[in-house]
C-alpha positions as CSV (number, residue, x, y, z in Angstrom):
1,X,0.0,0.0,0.0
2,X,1.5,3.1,-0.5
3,X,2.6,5.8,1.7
4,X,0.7,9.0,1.7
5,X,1.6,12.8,2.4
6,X,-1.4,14.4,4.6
7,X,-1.2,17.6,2.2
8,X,-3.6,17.2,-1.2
9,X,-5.5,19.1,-3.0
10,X,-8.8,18.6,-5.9
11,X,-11.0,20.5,-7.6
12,X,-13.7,19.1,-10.3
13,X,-16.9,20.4,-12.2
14,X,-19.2,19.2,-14.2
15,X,-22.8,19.9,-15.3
16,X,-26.1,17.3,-14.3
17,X,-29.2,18.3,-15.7
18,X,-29.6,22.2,-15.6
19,X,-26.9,22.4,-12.5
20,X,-23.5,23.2,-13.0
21,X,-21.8,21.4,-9.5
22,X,-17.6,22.2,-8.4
23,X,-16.6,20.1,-5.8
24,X,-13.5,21.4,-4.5
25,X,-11.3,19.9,-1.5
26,X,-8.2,20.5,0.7
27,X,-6.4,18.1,3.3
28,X,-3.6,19.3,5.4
29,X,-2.1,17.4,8.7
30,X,-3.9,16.0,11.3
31,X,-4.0,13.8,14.2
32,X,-7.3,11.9,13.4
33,X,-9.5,12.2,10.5
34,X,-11.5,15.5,10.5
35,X,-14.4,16.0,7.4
36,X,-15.5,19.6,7.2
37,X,-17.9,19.8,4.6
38,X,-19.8,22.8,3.1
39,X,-22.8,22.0,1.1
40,X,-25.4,24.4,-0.3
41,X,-28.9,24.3,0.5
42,X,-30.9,21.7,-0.3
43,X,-28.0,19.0,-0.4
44,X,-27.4,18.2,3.3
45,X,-28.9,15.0,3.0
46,X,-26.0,13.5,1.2
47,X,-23.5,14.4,4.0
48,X,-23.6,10.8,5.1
49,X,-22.4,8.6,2.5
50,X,-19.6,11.7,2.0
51,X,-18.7,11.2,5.2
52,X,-18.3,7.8,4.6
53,X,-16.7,7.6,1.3
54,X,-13.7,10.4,3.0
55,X,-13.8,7.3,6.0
56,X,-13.1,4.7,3.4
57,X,-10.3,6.6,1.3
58,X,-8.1,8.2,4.2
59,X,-6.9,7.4,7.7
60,X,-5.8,10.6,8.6
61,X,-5.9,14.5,8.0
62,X,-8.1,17.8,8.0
63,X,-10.3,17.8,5.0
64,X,-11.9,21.3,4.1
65,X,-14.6,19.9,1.4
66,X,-17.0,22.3,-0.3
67,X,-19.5,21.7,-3.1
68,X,-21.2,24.9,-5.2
69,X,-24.1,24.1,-6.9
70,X,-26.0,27.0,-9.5
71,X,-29.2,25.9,-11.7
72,X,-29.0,27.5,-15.0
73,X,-32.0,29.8,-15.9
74,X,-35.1,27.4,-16.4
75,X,-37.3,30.4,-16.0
76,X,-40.7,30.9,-14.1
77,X,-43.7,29.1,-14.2
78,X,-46.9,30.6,-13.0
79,X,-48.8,28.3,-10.3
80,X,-52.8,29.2,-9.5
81,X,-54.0,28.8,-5.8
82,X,-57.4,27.0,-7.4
83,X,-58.8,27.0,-3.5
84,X,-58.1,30.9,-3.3
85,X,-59.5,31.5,-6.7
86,X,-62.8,28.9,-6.0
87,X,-63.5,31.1,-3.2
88,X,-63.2,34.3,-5.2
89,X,-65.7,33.2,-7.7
90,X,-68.4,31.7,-5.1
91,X,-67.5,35.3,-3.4
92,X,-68.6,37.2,-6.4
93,X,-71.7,34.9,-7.2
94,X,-73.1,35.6,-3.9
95,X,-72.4,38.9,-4.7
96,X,-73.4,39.3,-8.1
97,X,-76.5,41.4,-7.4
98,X,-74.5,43.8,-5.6
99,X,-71.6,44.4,-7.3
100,X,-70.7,45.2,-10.9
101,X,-71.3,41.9,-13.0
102,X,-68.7,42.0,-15.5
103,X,-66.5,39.2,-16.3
104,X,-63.1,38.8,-13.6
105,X,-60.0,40.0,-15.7
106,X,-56.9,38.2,-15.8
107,X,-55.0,41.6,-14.5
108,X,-57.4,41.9,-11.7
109,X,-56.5,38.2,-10.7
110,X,-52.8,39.0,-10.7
111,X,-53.5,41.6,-8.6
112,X,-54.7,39.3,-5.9
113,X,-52.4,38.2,-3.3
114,X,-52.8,34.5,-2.9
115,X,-54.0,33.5,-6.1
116,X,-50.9,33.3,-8.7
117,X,-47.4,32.6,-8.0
118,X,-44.7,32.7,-9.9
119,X,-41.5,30.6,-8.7
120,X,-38.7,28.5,-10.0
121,X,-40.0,25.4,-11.6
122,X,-38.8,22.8,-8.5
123,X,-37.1,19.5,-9.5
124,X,-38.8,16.3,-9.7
125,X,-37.5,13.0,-7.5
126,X,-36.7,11.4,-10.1
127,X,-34.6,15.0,-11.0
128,X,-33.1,14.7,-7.8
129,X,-31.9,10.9,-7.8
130,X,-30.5,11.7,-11.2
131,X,-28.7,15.1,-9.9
132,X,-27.6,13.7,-6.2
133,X,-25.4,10.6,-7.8
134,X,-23.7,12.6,-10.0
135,X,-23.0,15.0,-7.6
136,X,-21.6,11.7,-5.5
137,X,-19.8,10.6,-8.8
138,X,-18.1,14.3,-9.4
139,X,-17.2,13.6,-5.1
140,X,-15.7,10.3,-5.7
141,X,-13.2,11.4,-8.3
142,X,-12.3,14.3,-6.9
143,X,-11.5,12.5,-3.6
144,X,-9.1,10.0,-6.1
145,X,-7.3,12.9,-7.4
146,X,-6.1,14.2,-3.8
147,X,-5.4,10.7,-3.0
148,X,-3.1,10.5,-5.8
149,X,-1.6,13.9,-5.0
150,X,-1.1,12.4,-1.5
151,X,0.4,9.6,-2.8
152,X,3.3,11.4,-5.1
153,X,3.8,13.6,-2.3
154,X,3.8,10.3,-0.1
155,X,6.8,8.9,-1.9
156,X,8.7,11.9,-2.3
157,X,8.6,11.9,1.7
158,X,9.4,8.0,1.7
159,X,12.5,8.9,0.0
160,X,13.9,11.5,2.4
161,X,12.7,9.5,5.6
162,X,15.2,6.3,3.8
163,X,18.1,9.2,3.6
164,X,17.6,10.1,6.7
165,X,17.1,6.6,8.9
166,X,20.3,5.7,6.6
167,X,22.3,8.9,8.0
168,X,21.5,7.8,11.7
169,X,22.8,4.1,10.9
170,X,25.9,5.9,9.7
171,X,25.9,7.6,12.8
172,X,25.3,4.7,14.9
173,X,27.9,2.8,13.5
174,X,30.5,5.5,13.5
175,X,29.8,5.7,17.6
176,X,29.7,2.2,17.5
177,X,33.7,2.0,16.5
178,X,35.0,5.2,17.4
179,X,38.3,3.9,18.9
180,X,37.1,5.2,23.1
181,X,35.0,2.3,23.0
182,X,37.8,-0.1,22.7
183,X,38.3,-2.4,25.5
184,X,42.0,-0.6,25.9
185,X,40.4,2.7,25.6
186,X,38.0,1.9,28.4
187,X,40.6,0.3,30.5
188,X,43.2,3.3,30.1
189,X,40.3,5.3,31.0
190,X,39.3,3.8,34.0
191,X,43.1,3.4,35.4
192,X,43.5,7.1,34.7
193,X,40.0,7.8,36.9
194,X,41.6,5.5,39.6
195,X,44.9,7.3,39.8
196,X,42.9,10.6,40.2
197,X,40.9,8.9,43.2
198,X,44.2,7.3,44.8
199,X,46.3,10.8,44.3
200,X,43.8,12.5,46.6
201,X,45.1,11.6,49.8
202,X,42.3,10.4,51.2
203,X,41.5,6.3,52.4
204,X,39.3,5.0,50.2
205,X,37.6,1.9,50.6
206,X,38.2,-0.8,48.7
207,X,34.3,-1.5,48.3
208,X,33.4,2.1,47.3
209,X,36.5,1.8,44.8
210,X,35.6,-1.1,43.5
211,X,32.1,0.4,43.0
212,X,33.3,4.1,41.4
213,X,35.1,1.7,38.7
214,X,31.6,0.0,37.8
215,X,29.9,2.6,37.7
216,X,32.1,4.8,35.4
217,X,32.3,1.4,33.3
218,X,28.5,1.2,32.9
219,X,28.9,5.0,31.9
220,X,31.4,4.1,29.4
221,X,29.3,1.5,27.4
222,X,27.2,2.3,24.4
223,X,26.2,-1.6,23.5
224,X,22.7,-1.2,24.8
225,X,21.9,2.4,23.4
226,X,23.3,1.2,20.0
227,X,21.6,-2.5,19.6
228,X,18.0,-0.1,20.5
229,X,18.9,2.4,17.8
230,X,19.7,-0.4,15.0
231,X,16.7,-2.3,15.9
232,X,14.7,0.9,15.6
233,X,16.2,1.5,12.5
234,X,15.2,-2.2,11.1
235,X,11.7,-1.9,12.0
236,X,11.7,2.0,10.3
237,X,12.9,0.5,7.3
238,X,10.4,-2.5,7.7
239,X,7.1,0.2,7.9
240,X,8.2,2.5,5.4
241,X,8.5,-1.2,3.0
242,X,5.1,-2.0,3.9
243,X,3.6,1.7,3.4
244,X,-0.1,2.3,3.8
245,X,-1.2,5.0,7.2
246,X,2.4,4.5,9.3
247,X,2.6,8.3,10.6
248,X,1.8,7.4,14.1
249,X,4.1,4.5,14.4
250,X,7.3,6.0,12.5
251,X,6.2,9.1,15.4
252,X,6.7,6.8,18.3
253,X,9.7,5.3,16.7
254,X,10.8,9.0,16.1
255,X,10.6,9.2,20.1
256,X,12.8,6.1,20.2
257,X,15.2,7.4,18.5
258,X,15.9,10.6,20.5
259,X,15.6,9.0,23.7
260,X,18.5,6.5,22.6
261,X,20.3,9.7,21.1
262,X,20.2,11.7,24.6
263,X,21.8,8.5,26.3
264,X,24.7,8.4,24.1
265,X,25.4,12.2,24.7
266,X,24.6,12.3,28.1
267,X,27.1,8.8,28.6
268,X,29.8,10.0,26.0
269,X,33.3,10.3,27.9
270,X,34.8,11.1,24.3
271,X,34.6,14.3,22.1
272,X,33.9,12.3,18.8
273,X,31.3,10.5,20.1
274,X,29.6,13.4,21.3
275,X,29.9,15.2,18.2
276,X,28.2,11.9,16.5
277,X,25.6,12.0,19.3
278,X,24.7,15.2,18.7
279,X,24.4,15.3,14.6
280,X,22.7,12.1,15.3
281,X,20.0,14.1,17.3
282,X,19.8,16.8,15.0
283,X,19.5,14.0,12.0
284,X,16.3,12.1,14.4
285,X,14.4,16.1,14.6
286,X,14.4,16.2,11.1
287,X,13.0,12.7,10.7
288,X,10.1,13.5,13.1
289,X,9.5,17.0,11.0
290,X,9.0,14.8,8.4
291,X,7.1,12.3,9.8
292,X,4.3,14.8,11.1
293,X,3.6,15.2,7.2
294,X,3.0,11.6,6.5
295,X,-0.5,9.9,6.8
């Protein structure tokens, strides 16, 4: 499956029936999956199967969705109130002695309030059916075209997180056999922190010797810090193979990786190995920037 960027962009339009439809959508990055849609009047009862389609497609990321929607000019059609106008006639029958007898007009109709309207002609449901799954149609197209632009975006980010989990191998391995972790480098090391404790003066005991040297040979070793960070490297390289929504994981790994990173620097008894520590952490921020961006 491949690996997506949470940053994509889509716009489409078409025409169904007399309605000219846009459908235009943005995604940047996000914790969850957050649908925002916009829809004009009138269409609000296909916000359900978008929200599920957007569900389907993507794991993660803000969507800002909007449709517009304009009916081309279908002009007016007049529509008679027949109850309204039944009970002006009756009126003027029961009337008809009193009152002028001449036939009703058409313009004295129009003047009437209640008896003509004029309006929009208004869609039947078979109209609507027709209209609402080619609005869903134009929706599930223009969803494919962010996905794809998530996707391209996706493996351009693939690429760089590879460079960069390969730099803090590099880095690994160059603390790894840097020459102060030699057994002789450890050993000189300790005998010249054992001379500076014996040139004090003072008694020491043997027991509490004995203990400073472990201790500042614990201090000294790296093994533990370094088998962590390969095998966090192994399983980045294993998610980023497999692809598909791996954001959150390569996040926790990215926390992995710069707790291992702070170890090394704050254990380092050697200048190039906290100069490697230290690129190494700015190698492991960069990754997590990164990161935030994928799906």
């Amino acid at each position: 499956m491949p690996l997506q960027s949470m940053t994509g962009f889509a716009r489409r339009e078409g025409t169904a029936g007399r309605y000219r439809w846009a459908w235009e959508m943005r995604s940047v990055n996000g914790k969850g999956l957050d649908v925002r849609l916009r829809l004009p009047p009138g269409c609000e009862h296909i916000e359900t199967e978008l929200r599920k389609l957007s569900g389907d497609s993507l794991a993660r990321g803000n969507l800002q969705i909007g449709l517009n929607l304009s009916a081309a000019e279908a002009g007016v059609e007049a529509v008679v109130n027949r109850d309204a106008l039944a009970a002006v006639l009756a009126l003027r029958a029961q009337l008809g002695d009193l009152i002028d007898p001449a036939p009703l007009r058409l313009d004295t109709l129009l003047q009437m309030r209640g008896i003509v309207e004029f309006r929009e002609p208004v869609d039947d449901e078979a109209t609507r059916v027709a209209r609402d799954a080619v609005l869903l149609e134009g929706f599930r197209l223009s969803l494919f075209d962010m996905m794809a632009m998530r996707e391209t975006e996706g493996q351009a980010l693939g690429q760089i997180l590879l460079a960069q989990i390969d730099r803090i191998e590099t880095l690994a391995r160059l603390i790894e056999t840097d020459p102060t972790r030699s057994p002789q480098a450890i050993a000189t090391k300790l005998a010249q922190q054992v001379a500076l404790l014996m040139d004090t003066g003072t008694t020491l005991d043997r027991d509490r010797l004995h203990a400073e040297v472990a201790l500042i040979a614990t201090k000294a070793d790296l093994r533990e810090e370094i088998d962590r960070l390969q095998a966090h490297v192994a399983a980045a390289r294993d998610l980023l193979k497999k692809g598909g929504p791996i954001g959150r994981k390569l996040d926790f790994l990215a926390q992995e990786f710069n707790r291992e990173s702070n170890t090394i620097c704050s254990k380092s008894n050697a200048a190039a190995v906290t100069a490697a520590g230290i690129e190494l952490k700015v190698v492991i921020d960069q990754f997590r920037e990164q990161v935030q961006n994928l799906e």
